[in-house]
C-alpha positions, 0 to 999 in steps of 0.5 A: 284308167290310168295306172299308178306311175302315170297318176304319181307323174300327174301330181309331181307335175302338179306340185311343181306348177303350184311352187312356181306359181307361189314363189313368183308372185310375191317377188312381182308383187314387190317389184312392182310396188317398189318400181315407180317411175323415174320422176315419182317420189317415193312413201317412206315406208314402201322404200328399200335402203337402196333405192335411188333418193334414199339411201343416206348419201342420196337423201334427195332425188336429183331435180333434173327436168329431163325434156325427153322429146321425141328423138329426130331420127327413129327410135325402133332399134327393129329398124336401125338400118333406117337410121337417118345418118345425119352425122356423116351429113354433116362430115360430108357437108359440114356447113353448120360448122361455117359462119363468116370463115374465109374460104381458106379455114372453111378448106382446113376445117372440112380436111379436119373432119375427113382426115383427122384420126382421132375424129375417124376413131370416135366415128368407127366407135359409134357405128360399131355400137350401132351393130350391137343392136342387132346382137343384143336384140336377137334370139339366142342360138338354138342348141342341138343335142345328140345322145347315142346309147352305150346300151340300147333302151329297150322298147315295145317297138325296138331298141333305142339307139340315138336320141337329137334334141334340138331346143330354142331359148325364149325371152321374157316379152320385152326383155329383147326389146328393152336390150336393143333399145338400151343398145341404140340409146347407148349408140346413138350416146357416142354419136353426139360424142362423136359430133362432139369431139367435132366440135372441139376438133373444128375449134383447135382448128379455128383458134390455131389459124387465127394465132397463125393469122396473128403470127403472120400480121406479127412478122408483117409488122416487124418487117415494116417496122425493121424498115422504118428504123433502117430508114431512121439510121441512115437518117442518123448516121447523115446527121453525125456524119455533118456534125448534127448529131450524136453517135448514141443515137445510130447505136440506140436506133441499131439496138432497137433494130436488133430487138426487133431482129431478135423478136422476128426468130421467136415469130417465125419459131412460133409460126413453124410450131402453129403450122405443124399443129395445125397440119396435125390437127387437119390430118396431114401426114408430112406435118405441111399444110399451105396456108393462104389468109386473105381477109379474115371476116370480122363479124359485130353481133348483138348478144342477149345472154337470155337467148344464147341459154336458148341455144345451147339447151337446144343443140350442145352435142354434149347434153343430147349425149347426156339425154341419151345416157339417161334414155339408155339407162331408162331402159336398163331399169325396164330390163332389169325389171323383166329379170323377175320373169322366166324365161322359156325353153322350147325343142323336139326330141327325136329319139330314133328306134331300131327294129327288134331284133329279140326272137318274140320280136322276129317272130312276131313283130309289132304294129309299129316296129322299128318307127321313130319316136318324135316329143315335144320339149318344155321347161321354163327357169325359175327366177326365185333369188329375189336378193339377187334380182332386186340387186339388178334392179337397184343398180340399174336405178343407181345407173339412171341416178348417175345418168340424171346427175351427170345431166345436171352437171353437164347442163351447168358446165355448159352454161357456164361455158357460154357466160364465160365465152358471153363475158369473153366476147363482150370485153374482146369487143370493147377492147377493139373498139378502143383500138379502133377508135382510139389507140390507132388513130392517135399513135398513127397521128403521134407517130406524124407528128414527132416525125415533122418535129424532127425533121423541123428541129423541135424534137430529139431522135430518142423521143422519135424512137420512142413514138416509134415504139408506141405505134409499133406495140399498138400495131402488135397489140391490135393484131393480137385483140383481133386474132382473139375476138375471132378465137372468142367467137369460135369459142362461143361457137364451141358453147353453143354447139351451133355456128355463130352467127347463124346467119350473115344478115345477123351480124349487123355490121361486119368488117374484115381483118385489114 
């Protein structure tokens, strides 16, 4: 028969079950009645004034359709090790950054993505963030207690003289789970913001060589140009020397030479600054970068709009970073959610005895004198603050609300990105065509034709400076047009976050910078 200590534990254990077991339920209940998923609607009046879509600032759900294809690399943060590292593939090997670039930019790019601190920087962040799946998904440490009595505890077998208590902290089912993968969702977010910043690292890049290519064509021009009006001033100083000339002709051909002189110091200022920029960008630590240019590709695609919204949708680095976001903030709701479960505590208890030492003891010592006592720990918390626990669950929505939000704007900032590169393109190829077909050839002409005039009589030395002048600022002009439709295909390249164009038999017809 049990005596009445033992009888008045049993109910104390009892009442404090039953307790647990009726301030638990009601708050699961509620939770799970409110918990709907992310897409669903919610009914008015099973809504709380926080949720996401209802509060007065938030009347309407953000209409973002999320296509939450599977990943392409492995999804089970358990298994993170196995990660395909396909963004250090393509560090080592970054093809897909390389359309129609000359071997020289192809060379400065990948010097780019191997040494460019900032890009070094952002790498370390996301594979740091890597290593948090392992912290968050691993079980607490286990805690070890030591107790050693002033005054020993005395007991039918001896006195008690120390006790150790060693106890394990359990989750929830699910709770370590739902961390890791928030983890790896929020690792794999900085990732394609890594590849990102690739991305716009690879731009500066492209767009600071095609300035340095127009630069150099620049001085190249001048330099040419320098030489046709020395040759025109000796042709002007010989006529005023035999009387048929005038001298405001050598001053005005030696005025344009000095503008020229003058515009070649500000060329040359710009190309220094364009090679320290580019030498920065490429990681050089002198700020000196060897630069050999050859012939620039000049590719003519064939664009559709319809198709180009395709491809960003499709391999933008910015909205696979967004799409992570939200993945993350997924599973923070599957947290928080969990909050609203207990926790378990598990350990032994070694409560170690001393042998009698009493005279009753001595004299007649007992069957088990003396033998160390072991016991078995349980508790459990008792998660009963349901303000505090709904709080979680609010602002862990409020988070998927933001990350579904940003989504959205991402997706029309890109868009738009493209439209406008799109335009960009389009009017840069219009533009260089009338060049080409037009402007050229005509100045070119112009230009022959003003000199067999001159030299027959039929026209004056100031209107053959003046067709000088003309070629020479279609000349400038040209080189300037093709520097930016290239830099208008590295933006577009930079929209669509896939190298443009993919393939070189795409490109139709292709030329080369002359």
């Amino acid at each position: 028969m049990m005596n009445c200590a033992q009888w008045k534990r049993r109910q104390c254990l009892l009442v404090l079950c039953v307790l647990t077991t009726v301030l638990s339920l009601p708050l699961r209940q509620n939770d799970g009645a409110n918990a709907s998923s992310p897409g669903e609607e919610k009914s008015p009046e099973n809504t709380q004034p926080w949720d996401v879509g209802t509060h007065k600032d938030m009347k309407e759900p953000v209409r973002v359709d999320l296509e939450l294809a599977p990943l392409r690399i492995e999804k089970s943060w358990r298994n993170y090790k196995q990660i395909p590292d396909l963004f250090q593939e393509m560090a080592e090997e970054p093809e897909g950054f390389f359309s129609l670039e000359s071997q020289a930019l192809r060379d400065l790019v990948k010097s780019a993505l191997k040494d460019n601190p900032e890009l070094k920087e952002a790498e370390a962040a996301w594979k740091a963030s890597l290593k948090k799946t392992r912290v968050v998904s691993a079980l607490p440490d286990p805690n070890l207690a030591a107790t050693a009595f002033l005054e020993s505890v005395e007991t039918r077998v001896g006195p008690q003289e120390a006790v150790l208590i060693l106890t394990q902290k359990l989750p929830w089912f699910g709770k370590l789970s739902a961390a890791g993968q928030a983890a790896l969702e929020e690792a794999l977010e900085k990732a394609w913001t890594w590849r990102s910043l690739q991305r716009e690292t690879v731009l500066r890049v492209k767009k600071t060589f095609y300035d340095l290519v127009y630069l150099f064509e620049a001085l190249k021009i001048t330099d040419e140009d320098i030489s046709t009006l020395r040759r025109y001033e000796a042709i002007a100083l010989t006529r005023y020397g035999t009387g048929k000339g005038i001298q405001q002709n050598v001053l005005k051909v030696q005025s344009e030479t000095t503008r020229l002189n003058e515009r070649r110091i500000v060329l040359l200022r710009q190309r220094d600054v364009g090679r320290r920029k580019l030498a920065r960008l490429v990681g050089s630590p002198l700020g000196k970068v060897e630069l050999d240019f050859g012939d620039q590709p000049l590719p003519d695609v064939d664009l559709r709009l319809e198709d180009l919204y395709g491809k960003v949708r499709k391999n933008r680095e910015e909205l696979q970073a967004r799409l992570h976001a939200v993945r993350s903030s997924r599973e923070g709701v599957r947290l928080a959610k969990k909050q609203y479960w207990p926790d378990f505590n598990l350990g032994l208890n070694y409560i170690v005895v001393g042998d009698r030492e009493d005279p009753e003891g001595l004299l007649n010592p007992p069957e088990d004198n003396g033998k160390d006592a072991i016991g078995v720990l349980a508790s459990i918390n008792l998660p009963i603050w349901y303000h505090k626990l709904r709080a979680g669950v609010d602002e862990a929505r409020l988070e998927e609300y933001r990350a579904r939000a940003a989504y959205a704007r991402q997706e029309d900032s890109v868009l738009y990105e493209v439209q406008d590169a799109y335009i960009n393109l389009e009017s840069l190829r219009e533009q260089l065509d009338l060049y080409r077909h037009a402007l050229i050839p005509q100045a070119e002409q112009s230009m022959e034709s003003s000199e067999a005039a001159y030299e027959t009589g039929k026209l004056t030395f100031l209107e053959l400076l003046d067709s000088e002048r003309f070629l020479l600022n279609v000349r400038y002009g040209y080189a300037k047009i093709k520097s930016d439709y290239l830099g208008a295909h590295a933006d577009m390249e930079r929209a669509l976050g896939t190298r443009f164009p993919e393939k070189a038999e795409e490109t139709g017809t292709e030329g080369t910078l002359p």
